[in-house]
C-alpha positions as CSV (number, residue, x, y, z in Angstrom):
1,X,-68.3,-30.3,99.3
2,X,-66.8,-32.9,96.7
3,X,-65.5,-36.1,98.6
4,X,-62.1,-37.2,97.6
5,X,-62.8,-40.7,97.4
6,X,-63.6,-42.0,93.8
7,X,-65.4,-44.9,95.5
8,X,-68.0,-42.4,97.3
9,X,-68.1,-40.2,94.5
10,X,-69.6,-42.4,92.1
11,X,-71.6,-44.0,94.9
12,X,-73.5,-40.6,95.2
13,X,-73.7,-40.3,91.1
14,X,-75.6,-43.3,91.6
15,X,-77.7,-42.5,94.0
16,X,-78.3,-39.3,92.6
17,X,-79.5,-40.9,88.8
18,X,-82.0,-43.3,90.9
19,X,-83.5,-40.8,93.1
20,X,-84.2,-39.1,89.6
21,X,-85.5,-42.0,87.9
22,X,-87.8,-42.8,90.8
23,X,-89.4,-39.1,91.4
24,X,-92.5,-38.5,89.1
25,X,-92.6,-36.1,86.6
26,X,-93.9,-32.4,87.5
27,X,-97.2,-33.2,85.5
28,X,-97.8,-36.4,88.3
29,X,-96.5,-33.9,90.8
30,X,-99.2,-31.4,90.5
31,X,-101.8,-34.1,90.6
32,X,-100.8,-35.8,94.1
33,X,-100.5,-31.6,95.2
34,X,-103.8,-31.2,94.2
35,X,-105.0,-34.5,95.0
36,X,-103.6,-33.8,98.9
37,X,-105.2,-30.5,99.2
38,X,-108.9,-31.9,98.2
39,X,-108.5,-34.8,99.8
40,X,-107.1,-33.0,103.6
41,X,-110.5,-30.8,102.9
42,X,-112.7,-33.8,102.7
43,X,-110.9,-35.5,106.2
44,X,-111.5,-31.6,108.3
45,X,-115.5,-32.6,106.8
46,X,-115.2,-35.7,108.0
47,X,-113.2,-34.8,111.4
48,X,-116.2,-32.1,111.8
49,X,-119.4,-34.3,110.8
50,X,-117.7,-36.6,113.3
51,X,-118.6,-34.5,116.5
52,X,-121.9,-34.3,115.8
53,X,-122.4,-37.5,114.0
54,X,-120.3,-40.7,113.8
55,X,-119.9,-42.8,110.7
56,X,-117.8,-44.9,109.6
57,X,-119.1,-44.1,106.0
58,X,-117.0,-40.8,107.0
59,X,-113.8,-42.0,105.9
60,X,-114.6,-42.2,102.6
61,X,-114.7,-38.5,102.2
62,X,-111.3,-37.7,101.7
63,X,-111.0,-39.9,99.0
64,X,-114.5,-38.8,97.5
65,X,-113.1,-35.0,97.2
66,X,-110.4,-36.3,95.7
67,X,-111.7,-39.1,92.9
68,X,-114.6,-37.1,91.8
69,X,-112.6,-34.0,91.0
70,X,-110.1,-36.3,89.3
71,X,-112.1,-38.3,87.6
72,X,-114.4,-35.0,86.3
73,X,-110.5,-33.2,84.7
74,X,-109.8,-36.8,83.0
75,X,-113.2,-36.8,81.8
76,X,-112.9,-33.8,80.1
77,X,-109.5,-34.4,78.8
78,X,-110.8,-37.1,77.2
79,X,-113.3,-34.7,75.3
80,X,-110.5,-33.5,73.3
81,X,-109.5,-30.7,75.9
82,X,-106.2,-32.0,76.7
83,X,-104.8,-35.8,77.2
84,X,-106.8,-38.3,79.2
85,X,-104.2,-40.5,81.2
86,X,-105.2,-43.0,84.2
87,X,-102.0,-42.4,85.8
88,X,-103.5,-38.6,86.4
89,X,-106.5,-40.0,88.0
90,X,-104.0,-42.3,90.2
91,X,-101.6,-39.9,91.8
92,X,-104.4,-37.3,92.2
93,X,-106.5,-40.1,94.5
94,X,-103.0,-41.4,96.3
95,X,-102.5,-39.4,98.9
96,X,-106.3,-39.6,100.4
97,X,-105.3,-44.0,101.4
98,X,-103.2,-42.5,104.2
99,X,-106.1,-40.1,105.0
100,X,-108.8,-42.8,104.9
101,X,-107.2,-45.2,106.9
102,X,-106.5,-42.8,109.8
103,X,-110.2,-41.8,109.4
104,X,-111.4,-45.3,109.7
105,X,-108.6,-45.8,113.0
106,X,-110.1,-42.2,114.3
107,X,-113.8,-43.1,114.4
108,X,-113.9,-46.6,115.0
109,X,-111.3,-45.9,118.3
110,X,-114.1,-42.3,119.1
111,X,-116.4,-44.7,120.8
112,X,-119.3,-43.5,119.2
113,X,-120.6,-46.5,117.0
114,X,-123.9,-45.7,114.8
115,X,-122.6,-48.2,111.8
């Protein structure tokens, strides 16, 4: 539905043009996708570890799944089998911070203290 007002109109143009100049690319897309699916299988690990034994070394495991993987394909892009880029590395680990802090909040609040 167009809005008749110019004043809206071009409000939502601009709008529109920063909302694409602030998502990634696809490339950095697939990296934080893959990056969020490693990472959520290192936190059920850690959730599970936790019931039998508490850590607070835990926490890191979502990011571990995540960095080593990352750091492993940027590794061997840089071998010549495709184009080594930091940023890769950096949106792959991104979305295990939110996973690691809740980690750290879940254990330490879990009453069980061994570290």
């Amino acid at each position: 539905a167009m809005v008749s007002h110019n004043n809206t109109t071009i409000n939502m143009k601009k709008i529109i043009e920063l909302i694409n100049r602030l998502t990634p690319k696809s490339d950095k897309l697939a990296h934080y996708y893959w990056g969020d699916i490693y990472s959520s299988v290192g936190m059920f690990l850690a959730l599970f570890i936790n019931m039998y034994y508490s850590s607070l070394f835990l926490a890191i495991l979502p990011f571990l799944f995540a960095a080593i993987p990352a750091y492993l394909k940027e590794y061997w892009d840089g071998k010549g089998n495709g184009f080594k880029e930091n940023a890769d590395f950096v949106y792959t680990v991104l979305s295990s911070v939110p996973k690691v802090i809740l980690l750290v909040i879940m254990i330490r609040e879990s009453g069980i203290r061994l570290l």
